[in-house]
C-alpha positions as CSV (number, residue, x, y, z in Angstrom):
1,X,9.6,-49.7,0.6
2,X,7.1,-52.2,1.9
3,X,3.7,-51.0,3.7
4,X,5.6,-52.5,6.9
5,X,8.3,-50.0,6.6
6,X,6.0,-47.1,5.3
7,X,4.3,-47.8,8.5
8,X,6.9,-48.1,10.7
9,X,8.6,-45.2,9.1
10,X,5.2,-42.8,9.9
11,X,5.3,-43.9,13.5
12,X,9.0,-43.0,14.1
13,X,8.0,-39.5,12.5
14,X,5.0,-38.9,14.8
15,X,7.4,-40.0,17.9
16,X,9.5,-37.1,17.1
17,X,7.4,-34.5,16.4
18,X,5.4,-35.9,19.7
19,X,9.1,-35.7,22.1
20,X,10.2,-32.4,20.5
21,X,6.6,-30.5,21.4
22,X,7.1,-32.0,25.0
23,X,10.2,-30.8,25.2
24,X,9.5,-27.4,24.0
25,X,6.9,-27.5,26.3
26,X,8.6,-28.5,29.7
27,X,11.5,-26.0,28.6
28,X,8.6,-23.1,28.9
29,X,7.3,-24.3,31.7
30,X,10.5,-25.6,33.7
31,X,9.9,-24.0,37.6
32,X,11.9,-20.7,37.5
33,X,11.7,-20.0,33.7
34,X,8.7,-17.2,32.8
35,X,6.1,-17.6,29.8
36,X,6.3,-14.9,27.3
37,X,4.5,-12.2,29.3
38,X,1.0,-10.8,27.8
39,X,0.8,-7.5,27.3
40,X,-2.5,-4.9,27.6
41,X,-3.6,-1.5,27.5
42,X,-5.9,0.7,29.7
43,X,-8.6,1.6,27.4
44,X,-11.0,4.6,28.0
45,X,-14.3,4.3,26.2
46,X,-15.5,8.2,27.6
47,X,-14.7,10.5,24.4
48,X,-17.7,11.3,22.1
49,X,-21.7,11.4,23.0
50,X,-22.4,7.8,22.5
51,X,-26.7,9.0,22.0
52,X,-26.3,11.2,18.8
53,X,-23.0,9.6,17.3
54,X,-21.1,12.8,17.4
55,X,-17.7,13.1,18.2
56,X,-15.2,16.4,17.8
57,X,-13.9,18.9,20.0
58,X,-16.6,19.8,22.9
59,X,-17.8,16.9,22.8
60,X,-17.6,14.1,26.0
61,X,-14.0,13.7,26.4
62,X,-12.6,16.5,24.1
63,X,-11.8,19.3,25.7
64,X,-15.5,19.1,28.0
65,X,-16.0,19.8,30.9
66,X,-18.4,16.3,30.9
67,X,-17.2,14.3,34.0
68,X,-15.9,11.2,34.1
69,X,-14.5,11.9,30.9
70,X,-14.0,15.8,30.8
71,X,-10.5,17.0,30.3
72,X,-8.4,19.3,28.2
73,X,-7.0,17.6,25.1
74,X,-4.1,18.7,23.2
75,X,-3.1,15.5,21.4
76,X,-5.0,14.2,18.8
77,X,-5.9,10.3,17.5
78,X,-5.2,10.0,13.8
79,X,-8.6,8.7,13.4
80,X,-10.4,12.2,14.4
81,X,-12.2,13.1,17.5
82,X,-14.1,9.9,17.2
83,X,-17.1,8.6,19.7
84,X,-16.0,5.5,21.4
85,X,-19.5,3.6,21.3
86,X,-18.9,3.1,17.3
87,X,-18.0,0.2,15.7
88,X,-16.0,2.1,13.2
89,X,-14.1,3.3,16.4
90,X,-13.7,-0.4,17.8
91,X,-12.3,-1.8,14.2
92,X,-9.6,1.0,14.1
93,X,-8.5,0.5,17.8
94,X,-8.7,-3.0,17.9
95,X,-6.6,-3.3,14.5
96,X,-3.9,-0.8,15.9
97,X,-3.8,-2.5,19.1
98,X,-3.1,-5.7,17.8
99,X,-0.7,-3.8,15.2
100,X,1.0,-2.9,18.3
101,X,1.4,-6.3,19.8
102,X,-1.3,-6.0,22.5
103,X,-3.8,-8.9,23.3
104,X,-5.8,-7.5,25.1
105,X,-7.2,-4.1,27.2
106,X,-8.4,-3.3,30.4
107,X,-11.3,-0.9,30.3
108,X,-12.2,2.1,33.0
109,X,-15.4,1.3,33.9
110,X,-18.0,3.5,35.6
111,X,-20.5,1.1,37.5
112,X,-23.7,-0.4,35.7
113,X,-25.3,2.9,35.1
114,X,-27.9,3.5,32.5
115,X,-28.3,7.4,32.9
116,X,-25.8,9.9,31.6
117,X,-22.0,9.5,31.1
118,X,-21.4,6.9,33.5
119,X,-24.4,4.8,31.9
120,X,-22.9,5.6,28.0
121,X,-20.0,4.6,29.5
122,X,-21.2,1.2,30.7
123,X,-23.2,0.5,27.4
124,X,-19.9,1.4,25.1
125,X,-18.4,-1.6,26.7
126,X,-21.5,-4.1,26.9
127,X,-21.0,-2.7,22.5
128,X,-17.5,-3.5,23.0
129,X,-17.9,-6.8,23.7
130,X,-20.6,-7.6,21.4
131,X,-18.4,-6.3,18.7
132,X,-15.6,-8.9,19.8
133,X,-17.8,-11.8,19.6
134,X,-19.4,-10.6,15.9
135,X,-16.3,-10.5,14.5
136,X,-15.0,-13.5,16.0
137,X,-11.9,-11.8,17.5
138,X,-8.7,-13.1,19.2
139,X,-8.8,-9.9,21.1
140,X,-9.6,-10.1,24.8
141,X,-11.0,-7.4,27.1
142,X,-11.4,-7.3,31.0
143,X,-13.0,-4.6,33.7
144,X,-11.4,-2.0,35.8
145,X,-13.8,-0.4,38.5
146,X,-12.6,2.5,38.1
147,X,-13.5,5.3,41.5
148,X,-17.1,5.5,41.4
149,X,-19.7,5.3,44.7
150,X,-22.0,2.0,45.7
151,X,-25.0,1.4,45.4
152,X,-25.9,3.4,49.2
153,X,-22.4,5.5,49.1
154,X,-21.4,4.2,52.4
155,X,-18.3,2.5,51.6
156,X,-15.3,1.7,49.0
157,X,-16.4,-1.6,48.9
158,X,-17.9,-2.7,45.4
159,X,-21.3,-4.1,46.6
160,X,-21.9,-7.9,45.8
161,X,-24.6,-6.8,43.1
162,X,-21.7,-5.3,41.0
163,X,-20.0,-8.4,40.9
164,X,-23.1,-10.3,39.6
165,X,-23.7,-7.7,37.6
166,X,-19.9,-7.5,36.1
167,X,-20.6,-11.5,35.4
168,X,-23.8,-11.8,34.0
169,X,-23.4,-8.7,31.8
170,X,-20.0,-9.5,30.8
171,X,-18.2,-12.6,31.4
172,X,-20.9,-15.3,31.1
173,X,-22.4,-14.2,27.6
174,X,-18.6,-13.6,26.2
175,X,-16.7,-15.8,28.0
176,X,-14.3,-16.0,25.2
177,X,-13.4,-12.8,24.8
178,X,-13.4,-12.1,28.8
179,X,-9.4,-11.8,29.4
180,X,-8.1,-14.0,32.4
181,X,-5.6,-14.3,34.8
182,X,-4.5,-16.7,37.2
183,X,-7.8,-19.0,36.0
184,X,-10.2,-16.6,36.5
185,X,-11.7,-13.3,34.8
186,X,-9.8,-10.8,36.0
187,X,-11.4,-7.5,37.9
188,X,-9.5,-4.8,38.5
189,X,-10.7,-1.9,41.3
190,X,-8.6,1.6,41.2
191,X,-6.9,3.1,44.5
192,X,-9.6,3.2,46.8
193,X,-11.7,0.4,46.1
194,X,-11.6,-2.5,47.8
195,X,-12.6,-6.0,47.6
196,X,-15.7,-8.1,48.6
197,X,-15.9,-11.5,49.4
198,X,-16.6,-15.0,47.1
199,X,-16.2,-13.7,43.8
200,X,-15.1,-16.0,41.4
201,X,-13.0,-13.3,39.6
202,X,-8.9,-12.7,40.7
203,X,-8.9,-9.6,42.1
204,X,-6.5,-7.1,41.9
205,X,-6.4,-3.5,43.4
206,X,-4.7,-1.1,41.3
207,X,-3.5,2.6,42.2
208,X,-0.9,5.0,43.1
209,X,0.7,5.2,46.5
210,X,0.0,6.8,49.1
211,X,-3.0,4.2,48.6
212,X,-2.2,0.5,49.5
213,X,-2.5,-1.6,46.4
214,X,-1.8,-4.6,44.3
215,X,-0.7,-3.1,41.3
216,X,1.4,0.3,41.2
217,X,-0.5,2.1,38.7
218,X,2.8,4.0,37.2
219,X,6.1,4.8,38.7
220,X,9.0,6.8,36.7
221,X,12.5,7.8,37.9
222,X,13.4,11.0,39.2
223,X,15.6,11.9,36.4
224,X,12.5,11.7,34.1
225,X,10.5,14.2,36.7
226,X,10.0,18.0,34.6
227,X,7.7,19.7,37.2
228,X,4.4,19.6,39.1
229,X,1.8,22.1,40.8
230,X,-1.9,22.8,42.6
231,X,-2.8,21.2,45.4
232,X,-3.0,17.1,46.0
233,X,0.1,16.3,43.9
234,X,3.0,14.7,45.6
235,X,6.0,14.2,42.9
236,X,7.1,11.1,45.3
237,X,4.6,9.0,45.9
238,X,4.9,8.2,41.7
239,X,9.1,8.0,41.9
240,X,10.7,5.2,40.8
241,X,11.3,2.2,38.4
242,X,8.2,0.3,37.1
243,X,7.2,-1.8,40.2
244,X,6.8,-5.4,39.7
245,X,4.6,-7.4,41.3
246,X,5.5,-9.8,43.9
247,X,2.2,-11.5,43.8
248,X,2.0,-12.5,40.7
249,X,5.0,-10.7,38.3
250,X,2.4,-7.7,37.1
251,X,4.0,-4.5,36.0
252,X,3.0,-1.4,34.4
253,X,4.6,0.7,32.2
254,X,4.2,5.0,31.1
255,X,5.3,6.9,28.2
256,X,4.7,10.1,30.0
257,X,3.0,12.1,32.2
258,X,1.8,15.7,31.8
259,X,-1.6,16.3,33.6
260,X,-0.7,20.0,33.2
261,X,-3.1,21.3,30.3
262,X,-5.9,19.6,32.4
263,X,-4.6,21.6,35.3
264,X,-4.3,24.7,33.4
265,X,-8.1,24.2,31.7
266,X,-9.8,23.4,35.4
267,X,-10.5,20.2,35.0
268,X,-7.9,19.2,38.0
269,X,-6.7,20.7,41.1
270,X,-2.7,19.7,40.3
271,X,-0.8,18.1,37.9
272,X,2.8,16.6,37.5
273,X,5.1,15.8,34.0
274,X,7.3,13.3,33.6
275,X,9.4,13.5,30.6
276,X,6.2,16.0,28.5
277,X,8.3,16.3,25.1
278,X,9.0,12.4,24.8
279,X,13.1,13.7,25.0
280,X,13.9,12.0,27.8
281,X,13.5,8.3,26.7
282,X,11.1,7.6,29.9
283,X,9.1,5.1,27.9
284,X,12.6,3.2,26.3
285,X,13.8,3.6,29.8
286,X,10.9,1.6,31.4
287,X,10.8,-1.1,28.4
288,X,14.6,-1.9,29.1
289,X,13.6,-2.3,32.9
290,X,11.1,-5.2,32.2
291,X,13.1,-6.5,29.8
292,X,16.8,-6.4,31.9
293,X,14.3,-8.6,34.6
294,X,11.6,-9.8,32.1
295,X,12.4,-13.3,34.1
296,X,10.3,-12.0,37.0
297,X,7.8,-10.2,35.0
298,X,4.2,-12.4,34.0
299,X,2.1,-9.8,32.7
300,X,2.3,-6.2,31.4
301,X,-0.1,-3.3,31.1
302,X,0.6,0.2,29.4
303,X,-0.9,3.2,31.0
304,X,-3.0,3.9,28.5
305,X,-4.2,3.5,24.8
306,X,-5.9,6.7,24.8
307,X,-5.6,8.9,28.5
308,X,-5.4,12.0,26.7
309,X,-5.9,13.8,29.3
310,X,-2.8,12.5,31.0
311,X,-1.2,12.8,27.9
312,X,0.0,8.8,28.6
313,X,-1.7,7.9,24.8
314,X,0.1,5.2,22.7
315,X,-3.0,5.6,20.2
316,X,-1.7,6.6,16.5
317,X,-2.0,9.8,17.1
318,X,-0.6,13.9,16.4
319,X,1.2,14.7,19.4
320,X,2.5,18.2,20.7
321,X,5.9,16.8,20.8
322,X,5.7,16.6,17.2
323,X,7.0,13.2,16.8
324,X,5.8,10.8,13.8
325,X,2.0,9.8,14.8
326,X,3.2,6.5,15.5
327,X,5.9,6.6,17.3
328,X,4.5,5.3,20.6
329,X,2.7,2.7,19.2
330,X,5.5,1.3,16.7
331,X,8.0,1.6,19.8
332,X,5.7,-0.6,21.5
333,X,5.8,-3.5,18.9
334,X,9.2,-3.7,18.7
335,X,9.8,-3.6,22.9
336,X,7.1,-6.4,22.8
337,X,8.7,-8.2,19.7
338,X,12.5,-8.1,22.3
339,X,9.6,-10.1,25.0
């Protein structure tokens, strides 16, 4: 073969490689036809005391009475009662995470505090961040507000200096590892929180009814419902399939609820359970949903990684229930693997 044809055969080679990525492309993209959805996990950096590095039962988050984080545990991660603010404790998460299939995880955030829980809080995620960016990681992170007062306590509007806070601390120095949605960072704010004005963030509120919200944090079918109690619980306000988002095809998925052990320690004035012993198939139940109408679903988020409290976990972890330690988590690879 001549250099002519060599040439000419090279061209014709690029040409088809070029028309078959376009097609791909345009079939991904055709109006109508959904992406592959993303899917996240509510992370809570609360557990452990972030000054002295120890972790263990008593401790923030394990079985405390410390507040935002206090609750009564009876699940436990594979990993040990850990301290969140450790980058031993980032590796492993972030590793099983990804092991899981999630890209990326919405953290409960307490406000820019520098005193006390709320404040170790806030610094475990500035470290959470910094860790992403030193270890050059593909995994993404973005903020939930989660129910904490202004800056004067006279409203449930987040002040404009916790948005400029939220982007100079967060998004502007790690940009890249800043998760986004709809072309911006996205910000979440939790039941009763509500917007400001020109933000450059999209917005979402996120909550249970009988609050008015963008996001439903959790529904789950009757059939699945095992029991609530106290005061402030109302078993229907949370009844359902998973509720997906007309706005923009959000939806959010549960294992399981069971509050009760926090009810039963103090730490709560109620509680409700929704399929507690993992029996019930509530979790395989809500994965089917999405994917029976994965065509109008954009986005998923799992309530939680690590809400022990709640007992929603998907962490690695030794559960009551007694199922294998990751049984959550590998069900969730393979639900996202059928995506």
């Amino acid at each position: 073969m001549d250099v002519r044809k060599r040439v000419w055969a090279t061209i014709a080679v690029i040409l088809i490689l070029a028309v078959s990525v376009v097609a791909f492309y345009a079939s991904n993209n055709t109006p109508g036809k959904s992406m592959t959805p993303q899917v996240g996990a509510f992370l809570y950096l609360w557990y452990g005391n972030a000054t002295t590095g120890i972790g263990g039962l008593g401790s923030p988050g394990w079985n405390s009475s410390s507040s935002p984080g206090g609750g009564s545990v009876v699940d436990g991660p594979d990993s040990g009662f850990y301290v969140s603010d450790s980058n031993q404790t980032f590796q492993t998460q972030i590793s099983q995470m990804k092991e899981a299939g999630l890209s990326f995880a919405i953290v409960s955030w307490w406000g820019p505090s520098s005193a006390g829980e709320a404040g170790a809080i806030n610094k475990a995620t500035i470290d959470l961040f910094d860790y992403l960016k030193r270890t050059n990681s593909s995994f993404q992170i973005a903020i939930m507000a989660d129910v904490f007062p202004d800056s004067d306590n006279s409203s449930s509007f987040l002040p404009p200096q916790t948005y400029a806070y939220i982007q100079d601390t967060f998004v502007t120095p790690y940009s890249r590892w800043y998760f986004q949605w709809e072309g911006k960072p996205l910000l979440l704010l939790f039941n009763n929180l509500q917007p400001g004005s020109g933000t450059n963030f999209t917005i979402r509120t996120v909550g249970n009814r009988p609050n008015s919200v963008n996001w439903t944090f959790w529904d789950a079918p009757e059939s699945y419902f095992a029991g609530q109690g106290g005061d402030g619980v109302n078993m229907s306000n949370d009844i359902g399939n998973p509720v997906i988002s007309s706005l923009d095809g959000e939806v959010t998925l549960v294992p399981r609820i069971d509050s009760y052990y926090n009810y039963a320690e103090g730490h709560q004035n109620g509680y409700l359970r929704f399929d507690p012993t993992l029996q019930l198939g509530l979790y395989q139940y809500e994965w089917n949903y999405v994917l029976e109408h994965k065509t109008q679903v954009k986005l998923v988020l799992i309530y939680s990684w690590n809400e022990y409290h709640e007992r929603t976990s998907i962490e690695p972890h030794v559960d009551l229930a007694k199922v294998n330690s990751t049984y959550l988590s590998d069900l969730t690879a393979h639900f996202i693997s059928e995506l």
